[in-house]
C-alpha positions as CSV (number, residue, x, y, z in Angstrom):
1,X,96.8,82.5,116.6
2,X,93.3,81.1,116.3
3,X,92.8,78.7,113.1
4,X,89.0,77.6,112.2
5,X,88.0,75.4,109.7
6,X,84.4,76.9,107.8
7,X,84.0,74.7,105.4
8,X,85.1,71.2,103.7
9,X,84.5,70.2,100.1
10,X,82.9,67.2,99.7
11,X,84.9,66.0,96.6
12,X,88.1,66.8,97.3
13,X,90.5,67.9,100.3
14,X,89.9,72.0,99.9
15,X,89.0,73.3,102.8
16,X,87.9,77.1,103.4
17,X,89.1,78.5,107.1
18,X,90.0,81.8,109.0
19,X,93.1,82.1,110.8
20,X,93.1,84.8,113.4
21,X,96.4,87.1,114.8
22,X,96.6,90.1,116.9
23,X,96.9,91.8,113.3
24,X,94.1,90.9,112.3
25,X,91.9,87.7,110.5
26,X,93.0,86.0,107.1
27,X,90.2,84.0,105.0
28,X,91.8,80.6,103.4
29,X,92.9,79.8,100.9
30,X,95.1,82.9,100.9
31,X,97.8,84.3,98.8
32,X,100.7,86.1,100.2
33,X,102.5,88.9,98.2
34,X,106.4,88.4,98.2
35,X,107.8,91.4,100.5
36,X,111.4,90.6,100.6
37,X,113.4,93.3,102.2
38,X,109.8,94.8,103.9
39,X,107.9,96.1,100.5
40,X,105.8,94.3,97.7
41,X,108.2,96.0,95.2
42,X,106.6,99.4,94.0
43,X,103.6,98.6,95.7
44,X,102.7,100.8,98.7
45,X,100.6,99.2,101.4
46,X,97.6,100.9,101.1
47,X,97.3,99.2,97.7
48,X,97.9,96.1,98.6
49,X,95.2,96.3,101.1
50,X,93.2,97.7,98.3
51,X,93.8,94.6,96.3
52,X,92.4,92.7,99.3
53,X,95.6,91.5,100.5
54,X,95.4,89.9,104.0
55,X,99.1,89.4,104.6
56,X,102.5,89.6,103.2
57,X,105.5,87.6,103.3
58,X,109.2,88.9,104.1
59,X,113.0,87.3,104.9
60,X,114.3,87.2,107.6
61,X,118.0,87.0,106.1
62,X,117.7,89.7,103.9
63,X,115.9,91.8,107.1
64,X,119.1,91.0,109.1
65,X,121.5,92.1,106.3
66,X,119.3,95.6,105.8
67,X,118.6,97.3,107.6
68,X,119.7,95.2,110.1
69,X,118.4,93.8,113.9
70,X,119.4,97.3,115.3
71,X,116.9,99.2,113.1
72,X,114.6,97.3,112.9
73,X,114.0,97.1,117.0
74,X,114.6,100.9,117.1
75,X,111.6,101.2,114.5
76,X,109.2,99.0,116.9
77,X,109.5,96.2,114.8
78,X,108.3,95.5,110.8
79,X,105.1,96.4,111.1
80,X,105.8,99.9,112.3
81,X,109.0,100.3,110.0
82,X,106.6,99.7,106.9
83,X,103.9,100.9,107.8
84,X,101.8,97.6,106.9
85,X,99.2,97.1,110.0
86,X,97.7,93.5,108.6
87,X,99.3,90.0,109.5
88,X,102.9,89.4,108.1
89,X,104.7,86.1,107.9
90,X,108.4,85.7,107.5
91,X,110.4,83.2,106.2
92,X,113.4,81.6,108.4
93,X,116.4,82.1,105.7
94,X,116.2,79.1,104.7
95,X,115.6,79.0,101.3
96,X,118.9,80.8,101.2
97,X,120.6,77.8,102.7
98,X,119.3,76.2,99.4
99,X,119.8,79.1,96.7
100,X,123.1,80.5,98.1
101,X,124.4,77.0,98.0
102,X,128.2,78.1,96.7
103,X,128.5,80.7,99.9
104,X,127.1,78.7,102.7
105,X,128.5,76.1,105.0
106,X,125.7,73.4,106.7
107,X,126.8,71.7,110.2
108,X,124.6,70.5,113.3
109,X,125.1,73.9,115.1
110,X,123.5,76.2,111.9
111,X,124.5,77.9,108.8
112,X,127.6,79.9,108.0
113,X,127.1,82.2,105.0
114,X,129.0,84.0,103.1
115,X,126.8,87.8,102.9
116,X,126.3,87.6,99.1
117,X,126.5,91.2,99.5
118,X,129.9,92.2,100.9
119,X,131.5,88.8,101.3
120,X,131.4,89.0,105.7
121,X,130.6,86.0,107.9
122,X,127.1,85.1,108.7
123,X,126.1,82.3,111.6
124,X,122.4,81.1,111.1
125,X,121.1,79.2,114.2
126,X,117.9,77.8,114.6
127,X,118.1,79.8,117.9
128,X,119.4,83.3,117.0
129,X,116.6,83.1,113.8
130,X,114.0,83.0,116.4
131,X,115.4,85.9,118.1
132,X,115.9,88.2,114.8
133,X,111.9,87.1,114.2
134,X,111.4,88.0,117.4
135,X,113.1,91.3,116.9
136,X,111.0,91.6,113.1
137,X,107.8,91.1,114.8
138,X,106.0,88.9,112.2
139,X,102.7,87.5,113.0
140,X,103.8,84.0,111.6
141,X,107.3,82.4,112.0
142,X,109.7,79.8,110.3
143,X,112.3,77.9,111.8
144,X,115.7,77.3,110.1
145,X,115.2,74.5,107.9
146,X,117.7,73.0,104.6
147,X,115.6,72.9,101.3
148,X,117.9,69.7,99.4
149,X,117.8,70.1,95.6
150,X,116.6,68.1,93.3
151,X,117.2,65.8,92.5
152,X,119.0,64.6,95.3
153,X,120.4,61.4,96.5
154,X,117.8,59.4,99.2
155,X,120.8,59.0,101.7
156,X,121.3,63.4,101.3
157,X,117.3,64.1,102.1
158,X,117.0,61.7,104.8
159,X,120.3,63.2,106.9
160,X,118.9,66.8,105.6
161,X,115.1,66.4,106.7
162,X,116.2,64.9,110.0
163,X,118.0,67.8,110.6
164,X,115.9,69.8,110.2
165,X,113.6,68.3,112.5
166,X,116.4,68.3,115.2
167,X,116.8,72.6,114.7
168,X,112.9,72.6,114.8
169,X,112.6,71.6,117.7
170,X,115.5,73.4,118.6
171,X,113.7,76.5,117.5
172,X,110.4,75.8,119.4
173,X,112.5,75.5,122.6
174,X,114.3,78.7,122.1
175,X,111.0,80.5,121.2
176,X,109.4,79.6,124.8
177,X,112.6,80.6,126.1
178,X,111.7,84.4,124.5
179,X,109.1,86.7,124.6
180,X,107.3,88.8,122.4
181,X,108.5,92.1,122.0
182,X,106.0,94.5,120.7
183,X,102.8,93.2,122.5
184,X,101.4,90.7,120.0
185,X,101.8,87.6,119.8
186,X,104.1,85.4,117.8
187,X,102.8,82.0,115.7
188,X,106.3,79.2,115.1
189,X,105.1,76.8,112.1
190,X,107.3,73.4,111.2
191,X,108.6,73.0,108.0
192,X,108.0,69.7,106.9
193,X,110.9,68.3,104.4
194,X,112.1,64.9,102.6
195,X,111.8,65.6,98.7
196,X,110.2,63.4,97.2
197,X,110.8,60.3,98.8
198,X,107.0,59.4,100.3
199,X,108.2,57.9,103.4
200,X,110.8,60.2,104.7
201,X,108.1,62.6,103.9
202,X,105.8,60.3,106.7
203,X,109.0,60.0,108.9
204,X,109.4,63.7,109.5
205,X,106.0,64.8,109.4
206,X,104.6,62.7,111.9
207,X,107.8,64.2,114.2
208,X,107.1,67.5,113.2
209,X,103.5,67.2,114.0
210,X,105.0,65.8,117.5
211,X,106.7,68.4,118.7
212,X,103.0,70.3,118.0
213,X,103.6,73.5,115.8
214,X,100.9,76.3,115.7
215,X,100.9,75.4,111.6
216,X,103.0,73.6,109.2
217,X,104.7,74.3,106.0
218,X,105.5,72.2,103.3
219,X,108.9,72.5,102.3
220,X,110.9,71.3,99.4
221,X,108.5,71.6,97.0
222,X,109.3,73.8,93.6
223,X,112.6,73.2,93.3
224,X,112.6,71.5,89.9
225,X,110.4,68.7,90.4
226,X,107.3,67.6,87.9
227,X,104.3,68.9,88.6
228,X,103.2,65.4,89.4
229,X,105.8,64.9,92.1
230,X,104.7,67.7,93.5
231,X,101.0,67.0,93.6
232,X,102.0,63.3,94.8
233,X,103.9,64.9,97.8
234,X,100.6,67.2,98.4
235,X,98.0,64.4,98.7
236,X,100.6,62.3,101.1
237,X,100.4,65.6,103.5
238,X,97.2,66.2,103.8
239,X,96.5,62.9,105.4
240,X,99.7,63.1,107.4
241,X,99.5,67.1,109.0
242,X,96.6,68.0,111.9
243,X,93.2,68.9,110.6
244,X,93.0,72.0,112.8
245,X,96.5,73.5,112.0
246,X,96.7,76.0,108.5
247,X,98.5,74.1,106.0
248,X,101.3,76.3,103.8
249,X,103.0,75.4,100.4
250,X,106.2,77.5,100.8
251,X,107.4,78.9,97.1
252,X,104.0,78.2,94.8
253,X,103.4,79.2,92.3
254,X,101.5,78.9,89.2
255,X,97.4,79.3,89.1
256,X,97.3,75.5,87.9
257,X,99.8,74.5,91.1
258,X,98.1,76.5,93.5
259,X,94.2,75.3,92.8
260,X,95.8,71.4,92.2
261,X,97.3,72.4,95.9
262,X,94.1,73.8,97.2
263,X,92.3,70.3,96.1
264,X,95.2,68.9,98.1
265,X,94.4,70.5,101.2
266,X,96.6,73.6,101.3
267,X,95.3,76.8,102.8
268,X,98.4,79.3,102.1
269,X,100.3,80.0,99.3
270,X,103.2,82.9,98.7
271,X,105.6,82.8,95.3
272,X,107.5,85.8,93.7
273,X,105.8,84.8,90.4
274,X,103.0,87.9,89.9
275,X,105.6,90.8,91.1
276,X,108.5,89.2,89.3
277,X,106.8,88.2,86.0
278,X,105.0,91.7,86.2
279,X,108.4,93.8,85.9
280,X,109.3,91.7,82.6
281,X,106.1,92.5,81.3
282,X,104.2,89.3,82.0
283,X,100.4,89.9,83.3
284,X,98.1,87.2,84.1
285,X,94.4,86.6,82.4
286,X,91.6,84.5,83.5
287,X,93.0,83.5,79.9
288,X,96.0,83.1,80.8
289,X,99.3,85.0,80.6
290,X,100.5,87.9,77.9
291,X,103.7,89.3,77.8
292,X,102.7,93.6,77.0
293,X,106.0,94.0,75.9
294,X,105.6,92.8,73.0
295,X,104.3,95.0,69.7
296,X,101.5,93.3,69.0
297,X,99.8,95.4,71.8
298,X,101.2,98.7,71.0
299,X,97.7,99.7,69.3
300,X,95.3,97.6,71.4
301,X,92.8,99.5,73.4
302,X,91.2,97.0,75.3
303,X,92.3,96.1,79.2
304,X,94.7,93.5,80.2
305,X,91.6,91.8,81.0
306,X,88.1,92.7,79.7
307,X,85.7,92.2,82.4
308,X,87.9,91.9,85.3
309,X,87.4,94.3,88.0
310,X,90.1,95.6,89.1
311,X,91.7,99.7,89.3
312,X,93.8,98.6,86.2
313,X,91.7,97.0,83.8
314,X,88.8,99.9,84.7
315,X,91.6,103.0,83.7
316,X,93.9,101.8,81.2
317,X,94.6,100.0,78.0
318,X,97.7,97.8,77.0
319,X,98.4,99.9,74.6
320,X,98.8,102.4,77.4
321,X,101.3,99.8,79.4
322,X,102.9,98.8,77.0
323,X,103.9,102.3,75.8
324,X,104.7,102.7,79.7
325,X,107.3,99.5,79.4
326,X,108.9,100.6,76.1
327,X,109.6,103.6,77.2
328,X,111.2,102.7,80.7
329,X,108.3,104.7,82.6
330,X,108.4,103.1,86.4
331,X,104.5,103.5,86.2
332,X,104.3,100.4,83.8
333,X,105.8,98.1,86.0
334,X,104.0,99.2,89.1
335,X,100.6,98.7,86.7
336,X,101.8,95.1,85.8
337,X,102.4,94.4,89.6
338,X,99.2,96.0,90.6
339,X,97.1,93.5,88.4
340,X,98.9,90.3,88.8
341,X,98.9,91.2,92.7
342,X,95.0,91.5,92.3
343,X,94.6,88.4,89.9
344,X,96.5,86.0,92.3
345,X,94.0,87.6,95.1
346,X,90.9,86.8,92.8
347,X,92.1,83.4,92.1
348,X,92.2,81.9,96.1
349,X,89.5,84.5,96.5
350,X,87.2,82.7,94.5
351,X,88.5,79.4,95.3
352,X,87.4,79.7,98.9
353,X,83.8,81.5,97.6
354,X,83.8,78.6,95.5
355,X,84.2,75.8,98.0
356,X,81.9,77.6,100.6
357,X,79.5,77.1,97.9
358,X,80.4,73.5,97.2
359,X,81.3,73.7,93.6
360,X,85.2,73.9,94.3
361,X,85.8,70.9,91.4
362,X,83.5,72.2,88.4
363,X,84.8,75.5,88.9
364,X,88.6,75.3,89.1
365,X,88.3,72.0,86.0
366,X,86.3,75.3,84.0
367,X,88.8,78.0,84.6
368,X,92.0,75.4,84.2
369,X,90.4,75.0,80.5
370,X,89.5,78.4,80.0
371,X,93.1,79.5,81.4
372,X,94.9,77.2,79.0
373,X,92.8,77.7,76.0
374,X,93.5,81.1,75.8
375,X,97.4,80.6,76.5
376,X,97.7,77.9,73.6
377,X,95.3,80.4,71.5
378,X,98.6,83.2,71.9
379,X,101.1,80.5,71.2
């Protein structure tokens, strides 16, 4: 994997770059669409590339549950199973370790889950997570990591991050131990963690940046902190991580997080926010969000968004979609999915076009206004 920094902004820490794979090159800032179990969820992926999506993101626990290691290698790895030819990242499992807290068990060696599916045993090590990666065939790999809550006690974070550190390297060991198995090659970021305590955040960056990872990710972030922790964790990390490795907030998020992280330095991004939201009915605006559920739209004939070019706003109403989600018509939600999926693309889309041009700070303070004007307008 090849990583190139274009462009700096002179105000700020944005940064536009293009990182290269063997699937192919992705412009930064990026957003990744959430592919869990290997699909965007009713999205096929010749929209998504329509949409101008350069890579997806999937799990690597939920790949091993189903369809399993077995299938998966039989198929030629994910790429093939899916039939999605672009860059793919996937994440270790470790998020689970965090949100399936009552069915796991945490020692040095790995993770024992409990399948929230059928109830069986499940060992997570960081070295057997390499070799089910290995086995997916993503462009871009995590190591196990623990995501602590918050809040948590300083004492937890510090024993947590510091282990994490210890399976990372771990992991990077194992993965030179391995090869490739479907002739491309295989990127291992770290995951950088400590809450938000600043200097464990320093402590186990700078070991992580050590051990010399092909990228980093910030972990630990979006867990229920303010905003403003969040954002105070950012501009301690861009300092601390290497100029000339791609930066990626794991689990963010809103438009206001992810251009307040893009000032911050970040150059990837990847949250369940515009699929999710889009299946209750929630579609995002350059002024701001709507929910077309409700019956105030049932006679308006105007797009989700007038102006915006995209294959939803140019051939139907919300009227039209709204109709679609009263009535329980799968078309509605794949609609809803279909333009936040093409938003969230505009959005670090125009970031990068933006700092390339050197007005990254006038234009993400305009549409921040513009955005949040138009929600409190609907509120």
């Amino acid at each position: 994997m090849n990583f190139s920094v274009t462009h700096k902004d002179s105000r700020t820490a944005a940064r536009a770059a293009t990182m290269t794979t063997d699937h192919g090159e992705i412009p930064t800032p990026v957003f990744m669409p959430v592919g869990t179990r290997a699909s965007v969820k009713s999205v096929e992926p010749h929209e998504l590339k329509d949409q101008q999506v350069h890579i997806i993101l999937a799990n690597t626990y939920h790949l091993y549950l189903k369809p399993g290691n077995g299938i998966l290698e039989k198929a030629g790895g994910i790429h093939s199973f899916m039939g999605w030819d672009q860059p793919l990242l996937t994440d270790s499992g470790g998020y689970q370790v965090y949100s399936l807290s009552d069915l796991r068990t945490i020692t040095e060696e790995g993770v024992r889950f409990k399948s929230h599916l059928d109830g069986s045993t499940l060992y997570f090590t960081p070295e057997n997570v390499i070799e089910t990666q290995r086995i997916i065939g993503s462009d871009i790999m995590m190591p196990l990591d623990e995501c602590p809550p918050w809040p948590a006690e300083k004492h937890y974070v510090e024993q947590s991050a510091a282990m994490t550190v210890r399976w990372a390297e771990r992991a990077r060991t194992h993965l030179a131990a391995t090869t490739p198995l479907y002739g491309h090659s295989q990127a291992l970021f770290g995951i950088t963690q400590g809450g938000t305590y600043a200097h464990l955040r320093k402590e186990m960056t700078s070991q992580l940046v050590d051990l010399d990872f092909d990228g980093y990710s910030i972990g630990g972030m979006a867990v229920g902190e303010p905003a403003e922790e969040m954002y105070r964790m950012l501009e301690l990390s861009h300092t601390l991580l290497p100029e000339h490795k791609p930066r990626y907030l794991m689990g963010v998020g809103t438009p206001e997080n992810i251009l307040n992280a893009i000032e911050r330095g970040v150059d990837m991004f990847d949250c369940v926010i515009p699929t999710r939201e889009a299946r209750n009915g929630r579609v995002y605006t350059r002024n701001g969000y709507i929910n077309l559920r409700s019956a105030r739209y049932s006679d308006d004939f105007t797009p989700i968004d007038e102006g915006f070019d995209n294959h939803v706003c140019r051939h139907y109403t919300r009227a039209y979609i709204r109709h679609l989600l009263h009535v329980g018509e799968i078309l509605g939600l794949k609609l809803c999915t279909l333009h936040n999926i093409s938003f969230f693309m505009w959005l670090t889309r125009s970031a990068r076009e933006q700092i390339l041009q050197g007005s990254f700070s006038e234009w993400k303070e305009h549409f921040l206004r513009q955005f949040n004007a138009g929600q409190q307008s609907r509120t």
